[in-house]
N, C-alpha and C positions, 0 to 999 in steps of 0.2 A: 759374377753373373751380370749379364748386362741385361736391363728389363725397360721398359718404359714405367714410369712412374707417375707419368702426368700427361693430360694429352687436354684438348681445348673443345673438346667432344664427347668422347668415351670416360669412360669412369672404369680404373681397373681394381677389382678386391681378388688379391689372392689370398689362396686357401694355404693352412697348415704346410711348413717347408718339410719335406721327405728326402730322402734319400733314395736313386738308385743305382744299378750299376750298368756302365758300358761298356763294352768291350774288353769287361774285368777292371775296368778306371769306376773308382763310387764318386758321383756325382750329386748334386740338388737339385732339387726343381718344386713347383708347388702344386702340390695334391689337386688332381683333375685337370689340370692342364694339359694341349695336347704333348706327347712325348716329343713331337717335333721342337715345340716351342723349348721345353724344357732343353734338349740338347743345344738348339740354337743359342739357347742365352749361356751356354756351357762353351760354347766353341764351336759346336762340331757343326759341319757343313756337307757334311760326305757321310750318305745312308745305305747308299748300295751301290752295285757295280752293274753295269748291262750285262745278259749273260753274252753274246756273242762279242763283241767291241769288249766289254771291262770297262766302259766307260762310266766317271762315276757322275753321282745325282742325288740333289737334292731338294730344296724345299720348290716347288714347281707349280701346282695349284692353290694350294692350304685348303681344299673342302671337300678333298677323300674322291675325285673323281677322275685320277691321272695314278701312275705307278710309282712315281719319282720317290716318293719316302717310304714306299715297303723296306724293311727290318723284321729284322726277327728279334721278337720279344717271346719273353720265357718260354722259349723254344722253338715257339711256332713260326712257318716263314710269311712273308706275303702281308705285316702286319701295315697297315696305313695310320703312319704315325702322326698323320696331321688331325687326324680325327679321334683318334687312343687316347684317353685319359691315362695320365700319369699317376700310377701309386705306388705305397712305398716299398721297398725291397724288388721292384721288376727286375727281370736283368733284358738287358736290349743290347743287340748286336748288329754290325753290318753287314747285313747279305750282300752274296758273292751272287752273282747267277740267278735263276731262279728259285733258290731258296729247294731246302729239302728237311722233309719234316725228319725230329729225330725219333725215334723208335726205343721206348723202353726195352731191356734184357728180354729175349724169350719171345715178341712179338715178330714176324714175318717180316722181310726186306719190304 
């Protein structure tokens, strides 16, 4: 994980290290952080796709006020992962599209 450790300004304390999973890959990152950050320091640079283009996208604002890092996190689509606190066991996914909610057995399309 690559993190910043020191900075000549800011002062970072992370929280308890967690585990979650991506895309079915278990990954680290530390308790409350945004899930963006958390995947960033993991590798990953590609959070979703445009629906119409497929074009992909990623960290673009960081303060939850653009689209660029909706995922879907434990199920749900549309999440803005710059601003999601990370905990442990989430599972977080790359949306394709505009994301489509999944539907437990037995509830209506």
């Amino acid at each position: 994980m690559d993190l910043i450790s020191s900075h000549p300004v800011l002062n970072f304390e992370h929280r308890a290290k967690v585990s979650f999973c991506f895309d079915g890959k278990e990954m680290e990152g530390f308790e409350g952080e945004p899930i963006a950050m958390a995947l960033h320091a993991n590798g990953v640079k590609i959070y979703r796709y445009t629906p119409e283009r497929k074009r992909p996208r990623g960290f673009f604002c960081a303060i939850g006020k653009c689209s660029s890092c909706f995922m879907v996190v434990d199920g749900v689509p549309n999440v803005r992962t710059c601003v999601t606190p990370l905990k442990r066991g989430m599972k977080v996914e790359t949306q394709s599209g505009r994301g489509a909610i999944k539907l437990f057995p037995g509830e209506g399309a």
